[in-house]
N, C-alpha and C positions, 0 to 999 in steps of 0.2 A: 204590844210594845212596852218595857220595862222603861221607868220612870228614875232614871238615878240622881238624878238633881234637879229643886222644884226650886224658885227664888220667887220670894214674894217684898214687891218693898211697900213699906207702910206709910200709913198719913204722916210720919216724922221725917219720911226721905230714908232709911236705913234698910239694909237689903236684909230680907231672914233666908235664911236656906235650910233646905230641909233635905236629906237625901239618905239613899238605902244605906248607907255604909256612913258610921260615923266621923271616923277619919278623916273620912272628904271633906268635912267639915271645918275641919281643921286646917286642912292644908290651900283652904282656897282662898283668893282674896280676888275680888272684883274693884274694878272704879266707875261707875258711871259718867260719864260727860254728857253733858244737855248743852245744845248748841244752841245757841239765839241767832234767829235769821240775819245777815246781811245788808246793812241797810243800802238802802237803790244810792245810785249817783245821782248827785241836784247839783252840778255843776253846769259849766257854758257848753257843754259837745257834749249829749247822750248817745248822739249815734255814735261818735267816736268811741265810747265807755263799752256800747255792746258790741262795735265789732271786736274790740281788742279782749271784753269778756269770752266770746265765740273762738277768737284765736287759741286763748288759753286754755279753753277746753278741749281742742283738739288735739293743741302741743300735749297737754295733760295724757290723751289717752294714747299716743302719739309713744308716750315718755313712759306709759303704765305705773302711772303718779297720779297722786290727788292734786287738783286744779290751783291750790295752795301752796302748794310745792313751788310752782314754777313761777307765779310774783301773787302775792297780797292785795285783796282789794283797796287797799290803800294806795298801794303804789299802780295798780290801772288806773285810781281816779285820779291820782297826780299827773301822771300823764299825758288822760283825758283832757283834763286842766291844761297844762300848757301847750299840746299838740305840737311836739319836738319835730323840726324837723333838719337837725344835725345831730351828729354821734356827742359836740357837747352839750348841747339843749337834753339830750334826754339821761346822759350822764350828770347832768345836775340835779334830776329827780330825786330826795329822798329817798335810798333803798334800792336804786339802780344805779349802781356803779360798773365799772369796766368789765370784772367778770362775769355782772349778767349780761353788759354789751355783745359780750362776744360766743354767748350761748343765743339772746334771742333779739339784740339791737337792731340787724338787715330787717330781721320780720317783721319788729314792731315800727320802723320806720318807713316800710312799705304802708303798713295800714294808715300811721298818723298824717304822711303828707299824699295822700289817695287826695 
């Protein structure tokens, strides 16, 4: 197997590349992004927080979308937090407003008032 681009990145954070063809070199550009984990929900309803986590990963693969796509851990633990159980309790969430109402409100207010 022919090796055409080797990247190594350094104790400083900076990518080197090294490859068969110099040009390549030239014309490439990478970004690395390092994710920091998620922090858990320490709210009042944790089981509320993962069934509505489990939801969103299903919608997610559901939608063939990343799980962030379809709402923010911020806005599940808001949620989680007030346990809506009308179209305007959870239309007051920060970050849920009427057009996500109307993509994923019935679901989510199935799970909140279970």
């Amino acid at each position: 197997m022919n090796t055409l681009l080797k990247i190594t990145i350094g104790d400083d954070g900076k990518a080197q590349f090294f490859s068969d063809y110099a040009s390549l070199e030239d014309e490439l550009s990478v970004q690395i992004f390092v994710r920091q984990k998620a922090e858990p929900y320490q709210g009042p309803h944790p089981e509320l927080a993962e069934d509505l986590i489990l939801w969103r990963r299903a919608k997610a693969r559901e939608m063939n979308v990343p799980p962030f796509f379809i709402l923010h851990n911020r806005v599940l633990y808001a949620i989680a937090d007030l346990k809506p159980s009308t179209k305007e309790e959870l239309t007051m969430v920060p970050g849920f407003g009427e057009k996500m109402f109307d993509k994923f409100g019935k679901d989510i207010l199935e799970i909140t008032t279970l």
